[in-house]
N, C-alpha and C positions, 0 to 999 in steps of 0.2 A: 689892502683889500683887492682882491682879485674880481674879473666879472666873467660870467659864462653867457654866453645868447644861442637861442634857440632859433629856427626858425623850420618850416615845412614850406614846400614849393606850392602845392597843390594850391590852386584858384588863381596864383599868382603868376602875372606875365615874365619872361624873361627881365625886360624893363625893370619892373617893382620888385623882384627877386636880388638883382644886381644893385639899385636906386639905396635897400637898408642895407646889403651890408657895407655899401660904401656912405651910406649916414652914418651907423654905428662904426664906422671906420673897423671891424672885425679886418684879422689880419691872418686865418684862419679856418676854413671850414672844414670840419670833422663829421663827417661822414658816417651816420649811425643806422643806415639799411643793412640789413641781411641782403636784398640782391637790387643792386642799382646799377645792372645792363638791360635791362629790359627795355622795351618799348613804350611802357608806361609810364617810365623815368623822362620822355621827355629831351628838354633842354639840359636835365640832373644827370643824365647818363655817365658814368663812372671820369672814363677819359674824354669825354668831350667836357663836363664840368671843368675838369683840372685843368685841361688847355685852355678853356674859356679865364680861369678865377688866374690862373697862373699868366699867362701871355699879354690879356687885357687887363686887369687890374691889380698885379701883384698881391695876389690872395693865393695863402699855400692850400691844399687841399689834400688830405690824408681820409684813407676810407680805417673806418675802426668797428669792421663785423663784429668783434669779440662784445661791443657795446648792445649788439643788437639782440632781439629776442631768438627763442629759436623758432623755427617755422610751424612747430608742434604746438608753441607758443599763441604764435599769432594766427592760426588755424583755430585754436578752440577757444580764442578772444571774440576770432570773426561770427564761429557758431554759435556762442553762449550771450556773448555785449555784455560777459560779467567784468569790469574795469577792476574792482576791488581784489577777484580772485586773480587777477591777471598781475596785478600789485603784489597781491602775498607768493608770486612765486619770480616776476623778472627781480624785484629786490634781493631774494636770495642767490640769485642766478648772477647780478651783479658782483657779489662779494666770493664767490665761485670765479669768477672771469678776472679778481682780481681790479674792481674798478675803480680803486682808489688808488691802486699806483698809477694806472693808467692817467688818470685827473691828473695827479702832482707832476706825471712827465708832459703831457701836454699843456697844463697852465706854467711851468717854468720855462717853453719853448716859446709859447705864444701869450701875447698881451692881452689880446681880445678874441679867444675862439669862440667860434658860433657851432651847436652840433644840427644837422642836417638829418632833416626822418621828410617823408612826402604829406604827414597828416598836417591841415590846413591851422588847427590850433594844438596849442601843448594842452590841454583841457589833458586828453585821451591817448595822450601817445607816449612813450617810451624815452623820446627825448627829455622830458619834465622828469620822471623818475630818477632820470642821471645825473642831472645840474644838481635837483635836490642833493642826493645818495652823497656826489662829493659837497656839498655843502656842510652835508651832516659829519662826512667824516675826515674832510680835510679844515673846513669851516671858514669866515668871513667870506663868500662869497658870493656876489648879489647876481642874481639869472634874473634876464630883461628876456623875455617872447617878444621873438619880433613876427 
C-alpha cells in the first residue's frame, strides 16, 4: 500500500507547516500551484521552500504545474464557489495532463509524498481531487490531510 498526504500552508506557521511534515516523516513535497513566486506564497515561495525542505530537513521538493488547474479554472471557481462544476472539468483535465503516470512515477520515487496547494483544508481544493484520481486509478492508496 502506498500513502499520499496532502497538506495547504495557509493559517499555518512556518513552525506547524515543518512540525507534520516531519511527524508524518513525508520525504517529499510535490508542489501542486499554478504560481508559487508570489508574494502570497509566503514562507512556500518556489526556491526558498526547496532550500528550506532540502538544506534543513532533507525533504526533496519538485513543483508539478501540469497537477495544477488552469487559471481559467480557478478564475470561474473563484466567481461561481461552484465545487461540483469545478470537479466535472479539473477531473477531466487530469486524465489530459496525463495524471496517472505522473502518480506511478512519483509514488515509485518517493515513500511518503505530500502534494502542496495554499488552501487551509482539502474539503475545496484540488489537491483532494488528485490523491483521490490516482487512488482510483492506480489504487490501494490511503490520502491522510494533514
Amino acid at each position: 500500500m502506498s500513502i499520499v498526504y496532502t497538506i495547504g500552508f495557509q493559517g499555518k506557521s512556518l513552525a506547524e507547516f515543518i512540525g507534520l511534515l516531519r511527524q508524518y516523516a513525508v520525504d517529499a513535497v510535490i508542489d501542486v500551484r499554478l504560481r508559487n513566486t508570489s508574494q502570497l506564497s509566503g514562507y512556500t515561495k518556489r526556491d526558498d521552500l526547496s532550500f528550506l525542505l532540502r538544506e534543513g530537513f532533507g525533504i526533496s521538493y519538485e513543483h508539478r504545474p501540469e497537477l495544477a488547474p488552469t487559471a481559467e479554472l480557478m478564475n470561474g471557481y473563484r466567481q461561481a464557489s461552484d465545487w461540483p462544476a469545478y470537479e466535472r472539468v479539473f477531473i477531466p483535465l487530469l486524465a489530459e495532463r496525463r495524471a496517472e503516470e505522473i502518480g506511478r512515477e512519483l509514488l515509485a520515487r518517493y515513500r511518503a509524498p505530500c502534494l502542496l496547494c495554499s488552501e487551509p483544508s482539502a474539503d475545496h481544493c484540488h489537491r483532494r481531487l488528485i490523491a483521490e484520481y490516482w487512488n482510483n486509478h492506480l489504487g490501494d492508496i490511503a490520502i491522510v490531510h494533514l
